[in-house]
C-alpha positions as CSV (number, residue, x, y, z in Angstrom):
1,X,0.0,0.0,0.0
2,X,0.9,3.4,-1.0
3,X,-1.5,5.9,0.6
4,X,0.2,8.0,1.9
5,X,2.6,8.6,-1.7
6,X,4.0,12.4,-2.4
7,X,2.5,13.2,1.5
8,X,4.7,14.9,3.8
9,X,4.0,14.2,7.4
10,X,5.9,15.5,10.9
11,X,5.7,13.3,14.0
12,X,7.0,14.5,17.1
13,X,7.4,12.0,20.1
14,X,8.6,10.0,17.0
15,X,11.8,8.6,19.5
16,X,9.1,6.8,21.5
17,X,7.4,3.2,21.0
18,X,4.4,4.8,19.5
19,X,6.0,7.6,17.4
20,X,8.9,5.7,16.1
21,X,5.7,2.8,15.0
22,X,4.2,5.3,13.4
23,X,7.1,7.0,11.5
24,X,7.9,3.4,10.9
25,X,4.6,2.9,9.2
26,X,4.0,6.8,7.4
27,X,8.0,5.7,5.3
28,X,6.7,1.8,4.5
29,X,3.6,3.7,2.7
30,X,5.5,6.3,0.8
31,X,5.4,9.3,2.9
32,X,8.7,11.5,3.6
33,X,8.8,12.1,7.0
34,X,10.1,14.7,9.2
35,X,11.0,13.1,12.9
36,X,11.0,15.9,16.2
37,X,11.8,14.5,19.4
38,X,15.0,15.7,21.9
39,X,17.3,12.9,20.0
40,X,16.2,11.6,16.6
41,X,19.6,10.5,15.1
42,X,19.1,6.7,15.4
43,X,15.5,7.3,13.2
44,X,15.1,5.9,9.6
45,X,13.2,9.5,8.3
46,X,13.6,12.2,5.9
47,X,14.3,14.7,7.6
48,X,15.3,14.8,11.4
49,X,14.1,17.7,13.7
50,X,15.7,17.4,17.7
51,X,14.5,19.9,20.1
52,X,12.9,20.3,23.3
53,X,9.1,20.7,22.8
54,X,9.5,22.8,26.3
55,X,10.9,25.8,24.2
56,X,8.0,28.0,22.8
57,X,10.6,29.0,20.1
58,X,11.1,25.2,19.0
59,X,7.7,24.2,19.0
60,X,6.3,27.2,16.7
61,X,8.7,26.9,14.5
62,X,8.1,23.0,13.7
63,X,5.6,23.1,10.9
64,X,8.1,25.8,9.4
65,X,11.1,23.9,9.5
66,X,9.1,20.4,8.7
67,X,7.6,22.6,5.3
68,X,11.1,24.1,4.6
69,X,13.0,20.8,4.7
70,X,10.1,18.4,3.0
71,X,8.9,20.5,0.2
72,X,5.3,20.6,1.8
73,X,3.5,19.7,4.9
74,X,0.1,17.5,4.8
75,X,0.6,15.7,7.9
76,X,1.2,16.7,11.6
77,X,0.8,14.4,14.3
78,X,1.0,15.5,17.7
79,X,2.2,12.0,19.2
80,X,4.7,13.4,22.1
81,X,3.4,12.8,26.1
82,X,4.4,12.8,29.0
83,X,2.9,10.7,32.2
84,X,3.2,12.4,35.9
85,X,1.4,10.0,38.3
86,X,-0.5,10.5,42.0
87,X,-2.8,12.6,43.1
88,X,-3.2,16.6,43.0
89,X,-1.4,16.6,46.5
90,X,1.9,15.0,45.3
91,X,2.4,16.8,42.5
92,X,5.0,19.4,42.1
93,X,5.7,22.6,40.1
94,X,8.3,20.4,37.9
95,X,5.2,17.7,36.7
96,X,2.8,20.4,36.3
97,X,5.2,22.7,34.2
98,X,6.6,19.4,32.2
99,X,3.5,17.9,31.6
100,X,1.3,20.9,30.4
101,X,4.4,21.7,28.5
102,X,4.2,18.9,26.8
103,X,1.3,17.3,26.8
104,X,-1.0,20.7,25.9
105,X,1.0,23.6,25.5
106,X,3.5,22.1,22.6
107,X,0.9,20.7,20.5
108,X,-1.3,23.9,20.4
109,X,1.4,25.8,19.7
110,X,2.4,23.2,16.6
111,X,-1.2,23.3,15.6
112,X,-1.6,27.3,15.6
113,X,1.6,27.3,13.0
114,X,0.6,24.3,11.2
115,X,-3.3,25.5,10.2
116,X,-2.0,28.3,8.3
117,X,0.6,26.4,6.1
118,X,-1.8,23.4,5.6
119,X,-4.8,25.8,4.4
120,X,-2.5,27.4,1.9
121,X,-2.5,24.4,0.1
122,X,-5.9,23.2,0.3
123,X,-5.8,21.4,3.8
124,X,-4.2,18.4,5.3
125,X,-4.9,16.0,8.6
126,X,-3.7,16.4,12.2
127,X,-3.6,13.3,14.2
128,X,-3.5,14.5,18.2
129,X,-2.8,12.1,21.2
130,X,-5.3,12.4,23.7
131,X,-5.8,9.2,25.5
132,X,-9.2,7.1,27.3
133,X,-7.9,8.7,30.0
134,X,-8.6,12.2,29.5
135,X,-12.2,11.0,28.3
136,X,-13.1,9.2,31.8
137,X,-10.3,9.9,34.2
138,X,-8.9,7.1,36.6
139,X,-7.5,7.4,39.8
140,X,-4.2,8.5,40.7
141,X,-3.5,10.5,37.5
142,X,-4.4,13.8,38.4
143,X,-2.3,15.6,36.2
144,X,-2.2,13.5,32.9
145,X,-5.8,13.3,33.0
146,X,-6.4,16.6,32.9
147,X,-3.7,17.4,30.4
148,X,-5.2,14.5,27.9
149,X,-8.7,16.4,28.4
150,X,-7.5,19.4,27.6
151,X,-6.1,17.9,24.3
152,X,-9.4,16.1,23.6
153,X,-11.3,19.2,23.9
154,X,-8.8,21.7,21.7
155,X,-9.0,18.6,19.1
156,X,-12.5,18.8,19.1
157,X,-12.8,22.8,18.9
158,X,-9.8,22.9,16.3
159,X,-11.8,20.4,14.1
160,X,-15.2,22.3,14.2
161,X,-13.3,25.7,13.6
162,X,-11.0,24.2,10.7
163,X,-13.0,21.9,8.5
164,X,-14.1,25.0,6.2
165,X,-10.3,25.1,5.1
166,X,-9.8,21.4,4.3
167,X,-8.3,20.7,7.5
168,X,-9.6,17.3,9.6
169,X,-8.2,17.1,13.2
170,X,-8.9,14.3,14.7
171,X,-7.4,12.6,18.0
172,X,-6.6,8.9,18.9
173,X,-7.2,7.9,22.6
174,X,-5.2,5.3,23.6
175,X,-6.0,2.9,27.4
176,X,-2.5,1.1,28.1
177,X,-0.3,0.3,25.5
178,X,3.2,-1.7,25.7
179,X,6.0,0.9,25.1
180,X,8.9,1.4,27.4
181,X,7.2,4.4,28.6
182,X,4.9,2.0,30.5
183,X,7.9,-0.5,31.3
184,X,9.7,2.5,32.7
185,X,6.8,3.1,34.8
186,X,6.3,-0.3,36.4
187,X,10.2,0.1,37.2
188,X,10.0,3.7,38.9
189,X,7.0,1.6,41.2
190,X,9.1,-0.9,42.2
191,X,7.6,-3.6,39.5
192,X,9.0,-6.2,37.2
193,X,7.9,-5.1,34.1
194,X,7.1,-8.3,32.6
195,X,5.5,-10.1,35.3
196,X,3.4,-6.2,35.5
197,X,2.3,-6.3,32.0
198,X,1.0,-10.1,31.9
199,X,-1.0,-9.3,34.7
200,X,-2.1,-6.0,33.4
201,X,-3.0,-8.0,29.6
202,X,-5.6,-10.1,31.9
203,X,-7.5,-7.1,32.3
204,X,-7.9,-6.4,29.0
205,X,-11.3,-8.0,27.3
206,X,-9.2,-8.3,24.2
207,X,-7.1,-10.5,26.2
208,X,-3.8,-8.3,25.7
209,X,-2.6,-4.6,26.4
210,X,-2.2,-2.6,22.7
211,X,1.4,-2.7,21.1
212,X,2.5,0.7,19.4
213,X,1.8,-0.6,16.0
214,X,-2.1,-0.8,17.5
215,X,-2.2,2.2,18.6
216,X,-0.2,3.7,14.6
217,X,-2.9,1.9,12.5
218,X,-5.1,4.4,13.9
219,X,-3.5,7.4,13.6
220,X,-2.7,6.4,9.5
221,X,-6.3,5.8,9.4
222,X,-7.0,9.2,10.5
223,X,-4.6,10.8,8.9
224,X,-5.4,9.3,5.6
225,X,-8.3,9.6,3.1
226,X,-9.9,6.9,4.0
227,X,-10.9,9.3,7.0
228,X,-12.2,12.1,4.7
229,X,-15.2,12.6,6.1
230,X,-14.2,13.1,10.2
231,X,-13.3,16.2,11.9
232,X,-12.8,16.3,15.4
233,X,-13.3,12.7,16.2
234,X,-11.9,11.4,19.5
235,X,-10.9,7.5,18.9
236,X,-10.5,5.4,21.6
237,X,-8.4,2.2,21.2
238,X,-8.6,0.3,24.2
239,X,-9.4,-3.0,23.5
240,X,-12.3,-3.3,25.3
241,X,-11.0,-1.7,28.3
242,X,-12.7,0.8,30.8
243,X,-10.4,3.4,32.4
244,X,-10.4,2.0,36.1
């Protein structure tokens, strides 16, 4: 399959399990890819874009750069996150000011520089990660859950306010997924992270937690034209799963 031939796309998170799928998957279909993440020089892409999506200079200046260096820009998929755990009490300045950073601020300011260059060309998709999450929080995720609301709401505002110009935003909402970011997590908690995950797959009414490449399908879906008709769509991929 080629459907994504002549498109030029920019990830960012595109070091992570999920992003690197996904850049893995847009360059297998023909796209040329531009890759932003703090270190991108081990990733098979186009063109390679490292920053630090914590630097309002960086982030608005991604689309730019991604345009200048591809040719064009038809794709942007907001894929970077962050995860603080615990409850409003034990979070500190640093998790709040990384995670809205990150998680919020970042991809609005990617998406206010990108709507412009996409409508000069007739329009173009933008994939957001939001997460189940942020639809119907859990417990002891304070932070994140709010963070992935906020990104499920600006989705759905930016896709009302943008399909006039050709432009579909859309946002996948992932439940667990295998990535080291979750591995990492089970470490920092004091769990093995393989005896963690096949207890965690049991819970799952698919009978497994979601692998990145799950989680990418998706997000080509939506950025593709096979998604044509959706704008501001939140798309939960759980496997079956209720937040809990």
């Amino acid at each position: 399959m080629t459907r994504f031939e002549q498109k030029k796309a920019l990830v960012t998170g595109a070091a992570g399990g999920i992003g690197s799928a996904i850049v893995r998957m847009l360059m297998a279909e023909g796209a040329q890819v531009a890759v932003a993440d703090r270190a991108v020089a081990g990733l098979d892409a186009s063109v390679h874009l490292p920053g630090d999506l914590l630097d309002p200079v960086y982030s608005d200046g991604l689309p730019k750069a991604a345009e200048a260096a591809l040719g064009g820009l038809d794709i942007v998929i907001n894929n970077a996150g962050v995860i603080a755990r615990g409850a409003v009490t034990a979070t500190s300045d640093d998790d709040w000011n990384l995670s809205l950073g990150v998680n919020v601020e970042a991809p609005f300011r990617i998406c206010r520089a990108a709507i412009p260059i996409l409508a000069a060309t007739g329009g173009g998709a933008i994939v957001n990660t939001a997460s189940c999450w942020g639809l119907r929080p859990g417990p002891n995720h304070a932070l994140y859950c709010m963070t992935k609301a906020a990104m499920a709401s600006l989705t759905q505002c930016m896709g009302m306010d943008h399909a006039h110009q050709g432009i579909r935003v859309n946002a996948v909402c992932p439940n667990e997924v295998n990535t080291p970011m979750l591995r990492t997590g089970f470490v920092s908690r004091g769990f093995d992270p393989d005896t963690a995950l096949a207890l965690l797959d049991k819970t799952v009414p698919i009978g497994r937690v979601a692998e990145a490449e799950d989680i990418a399908d998706v997000v080509l879906f939506l950025a593709s034209d096979a998604a044509r008709y959706m704008c501001g769509a939140l798309v939960e991929v759980n496997g079956g799963k209720a937040v809990a």
